[in-house]
N, C-alpha and C positions, 0 to 999 in steps of 0.2 A: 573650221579648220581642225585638221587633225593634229595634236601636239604629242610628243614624247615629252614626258618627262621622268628625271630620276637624281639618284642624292647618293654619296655616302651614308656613312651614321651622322656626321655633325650638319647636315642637311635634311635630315629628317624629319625632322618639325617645319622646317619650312616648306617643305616637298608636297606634305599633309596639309597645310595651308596653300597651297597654292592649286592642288589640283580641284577644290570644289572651287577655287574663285575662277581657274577656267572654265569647268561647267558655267557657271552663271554666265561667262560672256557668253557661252552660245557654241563653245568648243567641245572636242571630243578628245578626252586624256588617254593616254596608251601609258599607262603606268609601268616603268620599266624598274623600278624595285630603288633602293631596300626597302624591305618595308618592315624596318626595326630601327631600334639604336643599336644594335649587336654592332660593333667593330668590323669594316670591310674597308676592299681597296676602292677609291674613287676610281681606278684607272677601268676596272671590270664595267662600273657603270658608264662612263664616260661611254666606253664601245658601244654597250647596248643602246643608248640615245641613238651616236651615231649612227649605228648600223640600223637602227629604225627609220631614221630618215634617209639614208644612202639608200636604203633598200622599197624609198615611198610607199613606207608602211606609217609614216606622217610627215606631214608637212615641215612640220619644223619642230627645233628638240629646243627643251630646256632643262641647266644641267646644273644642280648643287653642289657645293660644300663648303668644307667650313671660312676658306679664304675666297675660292672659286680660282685659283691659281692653278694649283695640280690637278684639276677638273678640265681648264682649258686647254693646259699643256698635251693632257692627254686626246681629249675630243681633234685638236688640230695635228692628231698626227694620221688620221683618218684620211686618206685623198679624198677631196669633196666635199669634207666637213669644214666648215669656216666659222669657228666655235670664235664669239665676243665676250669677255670678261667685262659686265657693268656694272655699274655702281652709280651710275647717276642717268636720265631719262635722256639727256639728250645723245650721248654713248649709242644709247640703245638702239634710239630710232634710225640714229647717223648711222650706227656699223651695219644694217639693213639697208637703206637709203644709197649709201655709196659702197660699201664693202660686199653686199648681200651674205650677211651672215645668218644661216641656219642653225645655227644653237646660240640661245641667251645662256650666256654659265654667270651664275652667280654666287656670292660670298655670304653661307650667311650668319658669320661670326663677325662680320664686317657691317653689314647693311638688316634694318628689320623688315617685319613680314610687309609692310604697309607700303615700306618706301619699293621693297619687292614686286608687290603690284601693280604699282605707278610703270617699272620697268617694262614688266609684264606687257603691261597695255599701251605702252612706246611700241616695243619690240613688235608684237599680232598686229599693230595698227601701222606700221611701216611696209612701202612696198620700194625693190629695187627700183632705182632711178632710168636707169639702162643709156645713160648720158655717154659719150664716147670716152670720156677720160676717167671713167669708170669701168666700164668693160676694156679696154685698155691694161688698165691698170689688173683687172682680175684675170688678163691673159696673164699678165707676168706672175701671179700667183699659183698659177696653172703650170706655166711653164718651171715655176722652184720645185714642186713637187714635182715634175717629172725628172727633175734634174737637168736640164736645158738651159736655164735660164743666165744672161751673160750680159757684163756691167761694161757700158761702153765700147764694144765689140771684145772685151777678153773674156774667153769662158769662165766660169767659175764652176771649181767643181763641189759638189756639196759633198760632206763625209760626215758620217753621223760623231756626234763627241763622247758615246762610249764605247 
């Protein structure tokens, strides 16, 4: 499988540790940067991930920083992208399993390189379930991003909060 991945600066070290442990599974990295500690916005990488895999130039993106909070915020405002914040294995495999999430983002001032792995290898080892209360459920996600989507038959309209 083809993986994106990419970090901030406070992901960087883990970024670095994780692209040769994909080599070894048997995967192919699409390194989308930083490749320093120098200070940069997560939101810049979050895109790049995303737009690698929106654009199936890979399969699926994995996305650093130092909480993996403003990592996710940003990766899910991508239409398409259904970026999961984990921190623990069963997270990982579930937000794929039922959610079908294409980016793992993770924290790694929160979680270390080891327990990152274990993630890692939840998340590539999980496949979408395609159960009906699951796609179901990813129409209505489909439908919030278009802006469509309506709770009990009253529309609601979405309005961004800045």
């Amino acid at each position: 499988m083809r993986i994106a991945i990419g970090s901030d600066h406070a992901g960087f070290a883990m970024k670095e540790a994780l692209a040769p442990f994909l080599q070894e599974l048997g995967h192919e990295v699409l390194d989308q940067g930083t490749h320093s500690t120098a200070p940069v916005d997560y939101p810049d990488y979050a895109e790049a991930v995303g737009q690698a895999v929106l654009r199936s130039q890979a399969e699926r993106g994995i996305l650093i920083c130092g909480s993996g909070v403003g990592a996710s915020v940003a990766a899910n405002k991508l239409h398409g992208i259904r970026a999961g914040l984990c921190h623990d294995t069963y997270s990982a495999h579930q937000g794929v399993e039922h959610d079908d999430i294409n980016v793992l983002v993770l924290g790694s001032r929160v979680i270390g390189v080891e327990l990152a792995k274990d993630l890692v290898r939840a998340y590539l080892a999980a496949v979408f379930s395609g159960v009906e209360r699951h796609r179901r459920r990813l129409g209505k996600i489909l439908a919030l991003e278009n802006g469509q989507h309506s709770v009990a038959g009253a529309p609601v309209i979405l309005k961004s909060t800045s």
